[in-house]
GUGU-991341 format. One record per atom (N, C-alpha, C): residue number from 1; residue in one letter; atom name; x, y, z. Coordinates in nm, 3 decimals, padded with zeros to 5 digits, m for minus. Example, Ala and Ser with C-alpha at 12.3 -4.5 7.8 and 13.67 -1.06 7.14 Angstrom:
<pts>
+-----+---------+-------+---------+---------+---------+
! num ! residuo ! atomo !    east !   north !      up !
+-----+---------+-------+---------+---------+---------+
!   1 !       A !     N !  01.319 ! m00.569 !  00.780 !
!   1 !       A !    CA !  01.230 ! m00.450 !  00.780 !
!   1 !       A !     C !  01.320 ! m00.330 !  00.780 !
!   2 !       S !     N !  01.285 ! m00.225 !  00.708 !
!   2 !       S !    CA !  01.367 ! m00.106 !  00.714 !
!   2 !       S !     C !  01.290 !  00.003 !  00.787 !
+-----+---------+-------+---------+---------+---------+
</pts>
This chain:
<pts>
+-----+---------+-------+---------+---------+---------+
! num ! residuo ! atomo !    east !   north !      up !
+-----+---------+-------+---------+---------+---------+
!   1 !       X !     N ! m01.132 ! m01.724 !  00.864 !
!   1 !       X !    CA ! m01.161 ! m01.865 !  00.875 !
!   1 !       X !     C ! m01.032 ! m01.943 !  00.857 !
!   2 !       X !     N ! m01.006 ! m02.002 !  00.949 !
!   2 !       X !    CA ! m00.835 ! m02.078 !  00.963 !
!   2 !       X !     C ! m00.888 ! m02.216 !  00.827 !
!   3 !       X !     N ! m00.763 ! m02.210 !  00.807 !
!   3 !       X !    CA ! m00.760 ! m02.353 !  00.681 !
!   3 !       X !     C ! m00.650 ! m02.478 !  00.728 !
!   4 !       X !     N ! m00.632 ! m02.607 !  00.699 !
!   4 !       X !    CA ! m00.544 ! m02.702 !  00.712 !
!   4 !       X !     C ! m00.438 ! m02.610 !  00.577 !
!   5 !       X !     N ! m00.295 ! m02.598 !  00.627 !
!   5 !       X !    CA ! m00.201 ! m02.602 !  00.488 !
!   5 !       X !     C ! m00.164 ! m02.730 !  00.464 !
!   6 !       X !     N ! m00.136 ! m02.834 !  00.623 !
!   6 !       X !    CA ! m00.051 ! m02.905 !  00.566 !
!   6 !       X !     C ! m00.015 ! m03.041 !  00.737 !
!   7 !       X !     N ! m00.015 ! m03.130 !  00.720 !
!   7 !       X !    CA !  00.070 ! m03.206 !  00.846 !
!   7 !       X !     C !  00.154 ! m03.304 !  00.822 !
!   8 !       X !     N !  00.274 ! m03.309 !  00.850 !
!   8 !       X !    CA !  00.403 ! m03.343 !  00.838 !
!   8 !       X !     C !  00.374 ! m03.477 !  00.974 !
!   9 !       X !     N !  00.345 ! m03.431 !  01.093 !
!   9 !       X !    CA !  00.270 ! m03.535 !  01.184 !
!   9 !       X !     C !  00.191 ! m03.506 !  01.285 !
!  10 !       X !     N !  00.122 ! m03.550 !  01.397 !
!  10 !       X !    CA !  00.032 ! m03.548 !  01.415 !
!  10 !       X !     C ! m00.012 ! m03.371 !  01.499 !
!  11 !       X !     N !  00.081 ! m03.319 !  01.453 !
!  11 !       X !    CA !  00.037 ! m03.158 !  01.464 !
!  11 !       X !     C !  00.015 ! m03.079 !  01.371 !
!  12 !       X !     N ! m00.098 ! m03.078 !  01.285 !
!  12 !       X !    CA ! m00.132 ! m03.008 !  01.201 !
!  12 !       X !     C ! m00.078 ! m02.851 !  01.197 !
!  13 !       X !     N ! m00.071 ! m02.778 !  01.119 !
!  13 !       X !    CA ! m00.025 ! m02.650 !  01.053 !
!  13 !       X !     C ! m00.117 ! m02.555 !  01.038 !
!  14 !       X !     N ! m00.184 ! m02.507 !  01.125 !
!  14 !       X !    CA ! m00.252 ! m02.405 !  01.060 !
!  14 !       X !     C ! m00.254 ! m02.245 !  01.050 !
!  15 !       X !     N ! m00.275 ! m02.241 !  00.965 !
!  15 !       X !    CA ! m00.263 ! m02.070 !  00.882 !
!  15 !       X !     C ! m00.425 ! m01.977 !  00.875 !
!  16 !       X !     N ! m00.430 ! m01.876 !  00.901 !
!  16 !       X !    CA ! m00.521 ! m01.837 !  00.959 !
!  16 !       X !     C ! m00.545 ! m01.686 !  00.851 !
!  17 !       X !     N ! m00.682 ! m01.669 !  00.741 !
!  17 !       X !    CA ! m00.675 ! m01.559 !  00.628 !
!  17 !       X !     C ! m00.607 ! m01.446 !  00.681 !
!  18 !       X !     N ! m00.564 ! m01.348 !  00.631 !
!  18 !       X !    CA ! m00.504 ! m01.198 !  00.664 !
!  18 !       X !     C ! m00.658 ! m01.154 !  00.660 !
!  19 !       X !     N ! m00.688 ! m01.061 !  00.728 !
!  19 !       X !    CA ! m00.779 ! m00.936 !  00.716 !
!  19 !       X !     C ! m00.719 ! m00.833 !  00.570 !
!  20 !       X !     N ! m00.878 ! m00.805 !  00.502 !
!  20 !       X !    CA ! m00.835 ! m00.735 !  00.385 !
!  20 !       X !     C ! m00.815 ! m00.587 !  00.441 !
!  21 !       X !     N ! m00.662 ! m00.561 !  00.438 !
!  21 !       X !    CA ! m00.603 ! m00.428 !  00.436 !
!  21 !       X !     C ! m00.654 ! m00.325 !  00.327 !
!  22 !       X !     N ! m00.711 ! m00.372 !  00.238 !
!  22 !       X !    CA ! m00.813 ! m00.286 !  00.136 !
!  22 !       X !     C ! m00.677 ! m00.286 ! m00.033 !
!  23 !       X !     N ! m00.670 ! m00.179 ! m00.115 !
!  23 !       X !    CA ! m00.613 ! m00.212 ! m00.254 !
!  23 !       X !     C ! m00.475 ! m00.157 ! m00.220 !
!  24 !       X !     N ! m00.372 ! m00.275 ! m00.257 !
!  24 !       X !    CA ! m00.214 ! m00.200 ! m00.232 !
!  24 !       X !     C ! m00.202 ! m00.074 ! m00.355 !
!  25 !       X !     N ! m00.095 ! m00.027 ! m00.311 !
!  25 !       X !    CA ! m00.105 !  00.075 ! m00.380 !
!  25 !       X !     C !  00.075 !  00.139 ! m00.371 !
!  26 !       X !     N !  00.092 !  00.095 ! m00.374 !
!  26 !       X !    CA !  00.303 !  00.096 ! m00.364 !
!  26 !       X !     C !  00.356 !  00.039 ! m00.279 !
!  27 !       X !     N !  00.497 !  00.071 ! m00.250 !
!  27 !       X !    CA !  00.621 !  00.049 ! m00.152 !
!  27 !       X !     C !  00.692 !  00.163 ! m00.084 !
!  28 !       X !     N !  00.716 !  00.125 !  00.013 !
!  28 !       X !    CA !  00.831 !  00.233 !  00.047 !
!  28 !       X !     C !  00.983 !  00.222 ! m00.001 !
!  29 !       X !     N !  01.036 !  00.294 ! m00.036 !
!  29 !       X !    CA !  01.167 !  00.348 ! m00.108 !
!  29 !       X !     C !  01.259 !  00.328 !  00.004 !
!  30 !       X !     N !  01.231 !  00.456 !  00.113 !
!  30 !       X !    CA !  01.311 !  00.537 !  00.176 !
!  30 !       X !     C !  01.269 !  00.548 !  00.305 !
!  31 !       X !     N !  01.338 !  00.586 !  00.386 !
!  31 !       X !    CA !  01.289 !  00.620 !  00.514 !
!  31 !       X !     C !  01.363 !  00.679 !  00.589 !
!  32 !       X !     N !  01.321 !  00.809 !  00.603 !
!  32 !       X !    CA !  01.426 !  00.910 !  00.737 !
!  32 !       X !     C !  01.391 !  00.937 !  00.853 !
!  33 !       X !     N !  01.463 !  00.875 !  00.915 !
!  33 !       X !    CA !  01.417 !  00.874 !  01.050 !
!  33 !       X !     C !  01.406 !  00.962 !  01.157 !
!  34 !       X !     N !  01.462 !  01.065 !  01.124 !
!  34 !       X !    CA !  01.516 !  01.190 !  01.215 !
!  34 !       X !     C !  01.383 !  01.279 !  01.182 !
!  35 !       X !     N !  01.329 !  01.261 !  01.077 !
!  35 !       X !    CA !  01.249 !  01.311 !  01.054 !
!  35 !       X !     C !  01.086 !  01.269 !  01.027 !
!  36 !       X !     N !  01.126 !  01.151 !  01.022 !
!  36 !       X !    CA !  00.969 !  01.052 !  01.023 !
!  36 !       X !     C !  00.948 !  01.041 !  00.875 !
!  37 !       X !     N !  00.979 !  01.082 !  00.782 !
!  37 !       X !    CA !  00.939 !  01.111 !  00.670 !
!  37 !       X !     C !  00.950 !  00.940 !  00.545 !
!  38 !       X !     N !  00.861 !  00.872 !  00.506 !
!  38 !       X !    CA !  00.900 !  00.811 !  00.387 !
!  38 !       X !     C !  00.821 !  00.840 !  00.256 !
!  39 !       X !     N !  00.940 !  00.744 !  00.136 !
!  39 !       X !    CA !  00.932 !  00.783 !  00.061 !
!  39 !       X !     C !  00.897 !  00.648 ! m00.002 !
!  40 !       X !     N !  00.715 !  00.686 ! m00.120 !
!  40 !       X !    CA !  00.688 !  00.571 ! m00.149 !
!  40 !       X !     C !  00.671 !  00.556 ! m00.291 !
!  41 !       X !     N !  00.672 !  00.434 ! m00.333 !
!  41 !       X !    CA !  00.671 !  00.451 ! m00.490 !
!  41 !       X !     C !  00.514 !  00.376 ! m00.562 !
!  42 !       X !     N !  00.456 !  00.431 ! m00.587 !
!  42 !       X !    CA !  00.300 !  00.469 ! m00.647 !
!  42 !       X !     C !  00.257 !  00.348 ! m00.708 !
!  43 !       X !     N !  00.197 !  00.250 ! m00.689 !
!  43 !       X !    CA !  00.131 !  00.171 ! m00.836 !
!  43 !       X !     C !  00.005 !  00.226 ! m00.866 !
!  44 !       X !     N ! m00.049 !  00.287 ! m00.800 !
!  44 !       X !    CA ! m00.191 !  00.378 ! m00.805 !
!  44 !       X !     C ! m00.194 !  00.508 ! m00.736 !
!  45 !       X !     N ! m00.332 !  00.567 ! m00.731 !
!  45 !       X !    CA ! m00.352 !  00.703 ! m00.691 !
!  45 !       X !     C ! m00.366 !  00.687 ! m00.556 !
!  46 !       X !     N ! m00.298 !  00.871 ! m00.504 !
!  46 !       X !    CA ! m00.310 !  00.846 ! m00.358 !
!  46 !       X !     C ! m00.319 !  01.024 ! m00.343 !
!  47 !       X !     N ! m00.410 !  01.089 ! m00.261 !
!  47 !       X !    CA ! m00.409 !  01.189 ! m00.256 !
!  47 !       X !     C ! m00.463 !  01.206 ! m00.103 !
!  48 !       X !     N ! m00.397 !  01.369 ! m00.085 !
!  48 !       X !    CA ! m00.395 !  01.392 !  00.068 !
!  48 !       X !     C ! m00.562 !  01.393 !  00.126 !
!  49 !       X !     N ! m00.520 !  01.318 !  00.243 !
!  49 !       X !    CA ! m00.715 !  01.322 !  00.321 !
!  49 !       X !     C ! m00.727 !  01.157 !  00.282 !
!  50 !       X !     N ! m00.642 !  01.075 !  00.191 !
!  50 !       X !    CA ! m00.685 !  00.916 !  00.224 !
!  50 !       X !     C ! m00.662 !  00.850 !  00.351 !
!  51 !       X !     N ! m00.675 !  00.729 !  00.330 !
!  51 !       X !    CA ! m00.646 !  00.644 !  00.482 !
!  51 !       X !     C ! m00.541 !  00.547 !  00.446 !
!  52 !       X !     N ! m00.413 !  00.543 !  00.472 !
!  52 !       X !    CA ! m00.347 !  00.409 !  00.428 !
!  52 !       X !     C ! m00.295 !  00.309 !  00.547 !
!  53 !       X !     N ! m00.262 !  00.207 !  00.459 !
!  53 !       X !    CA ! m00.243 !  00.106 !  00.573 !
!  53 !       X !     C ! m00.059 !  00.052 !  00.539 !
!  54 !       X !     N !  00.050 !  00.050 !  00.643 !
!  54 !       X !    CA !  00.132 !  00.015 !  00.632 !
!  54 !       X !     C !  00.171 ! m00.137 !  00.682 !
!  55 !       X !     N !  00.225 ! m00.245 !  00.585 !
!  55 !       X !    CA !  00.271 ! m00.339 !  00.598 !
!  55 !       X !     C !  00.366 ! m00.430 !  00.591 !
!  56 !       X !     N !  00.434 ! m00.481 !  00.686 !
!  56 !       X !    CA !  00.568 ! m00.551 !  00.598 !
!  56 !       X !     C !  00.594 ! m00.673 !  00.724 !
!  57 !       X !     N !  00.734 ! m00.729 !  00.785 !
!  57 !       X !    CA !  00.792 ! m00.835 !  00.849 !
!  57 !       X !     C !  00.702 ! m00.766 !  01.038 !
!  58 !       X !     N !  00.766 ! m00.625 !  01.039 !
!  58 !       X !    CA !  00.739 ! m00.561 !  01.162 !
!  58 !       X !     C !  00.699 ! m00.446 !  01.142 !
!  59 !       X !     N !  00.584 ! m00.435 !  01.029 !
!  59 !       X !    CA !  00.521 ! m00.286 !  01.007 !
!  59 !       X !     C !  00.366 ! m00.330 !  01.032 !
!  60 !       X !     N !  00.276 ! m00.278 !  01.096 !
!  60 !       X !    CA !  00.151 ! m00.232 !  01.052 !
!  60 !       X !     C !  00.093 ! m00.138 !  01.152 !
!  61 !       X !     N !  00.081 ! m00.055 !  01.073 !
!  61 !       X !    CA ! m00.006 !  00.082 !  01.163 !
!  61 !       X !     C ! m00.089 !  00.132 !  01.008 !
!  62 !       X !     N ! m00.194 !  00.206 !  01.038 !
!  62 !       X !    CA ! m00.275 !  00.281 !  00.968 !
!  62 !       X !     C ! m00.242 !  00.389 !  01.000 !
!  63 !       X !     N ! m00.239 !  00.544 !  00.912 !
!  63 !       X !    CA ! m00.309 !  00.694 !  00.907 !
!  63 !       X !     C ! m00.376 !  00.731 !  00.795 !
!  64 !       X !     N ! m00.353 !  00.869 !  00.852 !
!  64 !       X !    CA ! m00.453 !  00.957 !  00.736 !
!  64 !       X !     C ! m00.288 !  01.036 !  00.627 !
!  65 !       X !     N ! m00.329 !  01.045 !  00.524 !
!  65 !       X !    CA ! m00.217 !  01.096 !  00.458 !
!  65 !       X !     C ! m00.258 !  01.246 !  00.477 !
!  66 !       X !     N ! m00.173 !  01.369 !  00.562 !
!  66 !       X !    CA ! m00.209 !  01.462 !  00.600 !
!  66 !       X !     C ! m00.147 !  01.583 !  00.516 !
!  67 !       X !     N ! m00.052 !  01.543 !  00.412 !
!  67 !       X !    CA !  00.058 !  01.617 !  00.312 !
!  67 !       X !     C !  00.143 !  01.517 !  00.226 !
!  68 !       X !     N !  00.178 !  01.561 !  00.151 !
!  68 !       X !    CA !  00.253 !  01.475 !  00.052 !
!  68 !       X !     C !  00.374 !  01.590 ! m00.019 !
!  69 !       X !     N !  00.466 !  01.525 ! m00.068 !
!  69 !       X !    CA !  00.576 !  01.641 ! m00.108 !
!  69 !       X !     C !  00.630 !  01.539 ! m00.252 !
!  70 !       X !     N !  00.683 !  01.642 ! m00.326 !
!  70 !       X !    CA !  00.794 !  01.581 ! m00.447 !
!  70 !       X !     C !  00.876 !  01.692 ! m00.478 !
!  71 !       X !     N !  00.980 !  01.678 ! m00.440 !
!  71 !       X !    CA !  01.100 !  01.713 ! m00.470 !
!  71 !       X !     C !  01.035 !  01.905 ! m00.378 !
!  72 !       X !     N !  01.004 !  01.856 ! m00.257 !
!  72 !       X !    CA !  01.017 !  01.948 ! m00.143 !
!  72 !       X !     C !  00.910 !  02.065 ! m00.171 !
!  73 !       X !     N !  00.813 !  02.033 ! m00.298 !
!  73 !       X !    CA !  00.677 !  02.081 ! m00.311 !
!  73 !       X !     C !  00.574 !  02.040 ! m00.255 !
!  74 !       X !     N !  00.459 !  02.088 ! m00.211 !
!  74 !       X !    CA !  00.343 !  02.038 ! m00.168 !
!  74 !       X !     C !  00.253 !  01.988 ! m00.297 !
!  75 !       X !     N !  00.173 !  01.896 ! m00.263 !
!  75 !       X !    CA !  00.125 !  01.813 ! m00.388 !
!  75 !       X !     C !  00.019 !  01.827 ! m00.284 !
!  76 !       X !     N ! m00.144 !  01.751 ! m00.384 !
!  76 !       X !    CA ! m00.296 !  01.746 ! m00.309 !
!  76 !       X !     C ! m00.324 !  01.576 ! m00.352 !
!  77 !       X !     N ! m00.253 !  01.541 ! m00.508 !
!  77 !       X !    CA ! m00.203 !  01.396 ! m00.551 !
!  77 !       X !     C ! m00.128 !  01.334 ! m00.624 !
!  78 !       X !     N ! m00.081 !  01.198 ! m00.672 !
!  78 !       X !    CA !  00.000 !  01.192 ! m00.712 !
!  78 !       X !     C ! m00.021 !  01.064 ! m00.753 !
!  79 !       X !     N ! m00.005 !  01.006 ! m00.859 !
!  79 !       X !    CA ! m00.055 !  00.873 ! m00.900 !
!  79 !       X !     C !  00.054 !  00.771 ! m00.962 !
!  80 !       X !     N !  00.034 !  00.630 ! m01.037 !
!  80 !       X !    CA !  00.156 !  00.547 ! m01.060 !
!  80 !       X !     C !  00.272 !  00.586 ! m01.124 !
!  81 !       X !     N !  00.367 !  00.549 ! m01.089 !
!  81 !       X !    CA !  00.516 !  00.573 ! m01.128 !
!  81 !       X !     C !  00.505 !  00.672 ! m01.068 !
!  82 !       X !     N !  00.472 !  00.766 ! m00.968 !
!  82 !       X !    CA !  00.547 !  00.883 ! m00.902 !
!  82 !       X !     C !  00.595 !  00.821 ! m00.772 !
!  83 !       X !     N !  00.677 !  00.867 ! m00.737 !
!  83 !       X !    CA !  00.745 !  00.913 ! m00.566 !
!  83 !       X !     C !  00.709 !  01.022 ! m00.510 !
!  84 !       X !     N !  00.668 !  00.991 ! m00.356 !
!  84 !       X !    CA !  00.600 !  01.068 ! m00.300 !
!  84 !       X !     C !  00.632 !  01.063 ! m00.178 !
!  85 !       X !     N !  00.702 !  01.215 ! m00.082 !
!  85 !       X !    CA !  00.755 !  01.190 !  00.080 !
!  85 !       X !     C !  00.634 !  01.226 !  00.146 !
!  86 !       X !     N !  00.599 !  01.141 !  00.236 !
!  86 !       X !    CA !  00.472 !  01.193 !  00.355 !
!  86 !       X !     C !  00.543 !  01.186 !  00.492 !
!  87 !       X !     N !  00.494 !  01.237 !  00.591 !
!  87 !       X !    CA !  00.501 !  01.225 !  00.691 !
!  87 !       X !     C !  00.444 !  01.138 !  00.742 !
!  88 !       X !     N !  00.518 !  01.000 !  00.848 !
!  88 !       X !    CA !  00.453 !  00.911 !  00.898 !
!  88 !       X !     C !  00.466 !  00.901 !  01.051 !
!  89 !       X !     N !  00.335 !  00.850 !  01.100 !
!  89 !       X !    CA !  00.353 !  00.854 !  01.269 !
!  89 !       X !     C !  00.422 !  00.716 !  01.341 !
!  90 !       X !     N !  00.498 !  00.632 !  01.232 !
!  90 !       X !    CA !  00.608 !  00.516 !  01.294 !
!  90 !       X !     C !  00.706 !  00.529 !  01.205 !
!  91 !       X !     N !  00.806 !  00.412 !  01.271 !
!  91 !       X !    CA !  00.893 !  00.386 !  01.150 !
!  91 !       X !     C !  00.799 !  00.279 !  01.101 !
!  92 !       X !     N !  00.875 !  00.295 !  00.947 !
!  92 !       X !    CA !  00.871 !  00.217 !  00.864 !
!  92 !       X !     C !  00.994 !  00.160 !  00.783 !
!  93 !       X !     N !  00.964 !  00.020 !  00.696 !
!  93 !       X !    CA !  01.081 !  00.006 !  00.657 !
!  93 !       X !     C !  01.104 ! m00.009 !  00.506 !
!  94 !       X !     N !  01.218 ! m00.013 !  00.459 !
!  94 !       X !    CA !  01.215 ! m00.046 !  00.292 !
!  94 !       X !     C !  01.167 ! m00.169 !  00.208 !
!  95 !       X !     N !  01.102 ! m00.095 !  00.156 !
!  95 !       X !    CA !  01.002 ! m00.257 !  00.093 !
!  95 !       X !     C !  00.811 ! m00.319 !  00.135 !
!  96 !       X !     N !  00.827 ! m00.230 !  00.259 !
!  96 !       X !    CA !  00.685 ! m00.267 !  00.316 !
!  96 !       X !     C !  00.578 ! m00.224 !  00.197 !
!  97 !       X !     N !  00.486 ! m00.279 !  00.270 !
!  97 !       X !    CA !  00.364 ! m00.286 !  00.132 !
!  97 !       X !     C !  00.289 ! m00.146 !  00.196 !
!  98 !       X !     N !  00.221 ! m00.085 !  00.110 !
!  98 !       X !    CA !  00.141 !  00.037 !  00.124 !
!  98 !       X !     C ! m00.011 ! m00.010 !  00.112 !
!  99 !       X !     N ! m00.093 !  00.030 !  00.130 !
!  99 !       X !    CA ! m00.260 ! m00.022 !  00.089 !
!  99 !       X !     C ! m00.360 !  00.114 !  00.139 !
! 100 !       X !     N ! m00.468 !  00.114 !  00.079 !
! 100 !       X !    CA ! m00.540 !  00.239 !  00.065 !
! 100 !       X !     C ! m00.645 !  00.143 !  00.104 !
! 101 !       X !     N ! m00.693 !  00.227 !  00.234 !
! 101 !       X !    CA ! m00.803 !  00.160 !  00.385 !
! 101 !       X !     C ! m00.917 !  00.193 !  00.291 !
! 102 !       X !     N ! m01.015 !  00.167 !  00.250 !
! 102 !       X !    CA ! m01.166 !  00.199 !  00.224 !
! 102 !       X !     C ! m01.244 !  00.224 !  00.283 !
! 103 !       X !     N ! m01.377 !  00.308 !  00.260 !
! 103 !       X !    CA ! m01.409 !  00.332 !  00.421 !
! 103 !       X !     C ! m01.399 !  00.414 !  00.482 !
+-----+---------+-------+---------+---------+---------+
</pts>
């Protein structure tokens, strides 16, 4: 549902809600590109077989988290304050927001 923010003159401003991407749930760190791989840093739980949603200036794509690694081990999860490399099917960039799809 679009809202008035604001009119300066007779062309109003309007801003239009985001769609709920569902509960953030970290950042990305890192990102290697040669390899697709980033690296994200946890404010909550995230374990392989979720759905996440990537966001930032020029990020948004959704997957499925299909593996997860720490320090070049296979993990099943991994929860706040950890770092965690997945394999992703775009780039991504440093800083984008992470979110866990519901559903």
């Amino acid at each position: 549902m679009p809202f008035l923010l604001y009119s300066i003159s007779e062309y109003p401003i309007v801003l239009f809600e985001e769609e709920d991407m569902g509960t953030q749930i970290g950042k990305v760190t890192h990102f290697f590109g040669k390899i697709q791989v980033a690296v994200l840093d946890l404010s909550a739980e995230l374990k392989v077989g979720d759905h996440i949603h990537f966001h930032g200036s020029s990020t948004d794509f959704s997957q499925e988290v299909t593996s997860m690694q720490v320090e070049h081990e296979n993990i099943e999860s991994a929860g706040p304050g950890d770092e965690v490399a997945i394999k992703v099917k775009d780039r991504v960039r440093v800083g984008d927001d992470i979110f866990k799809v519901e559903g």
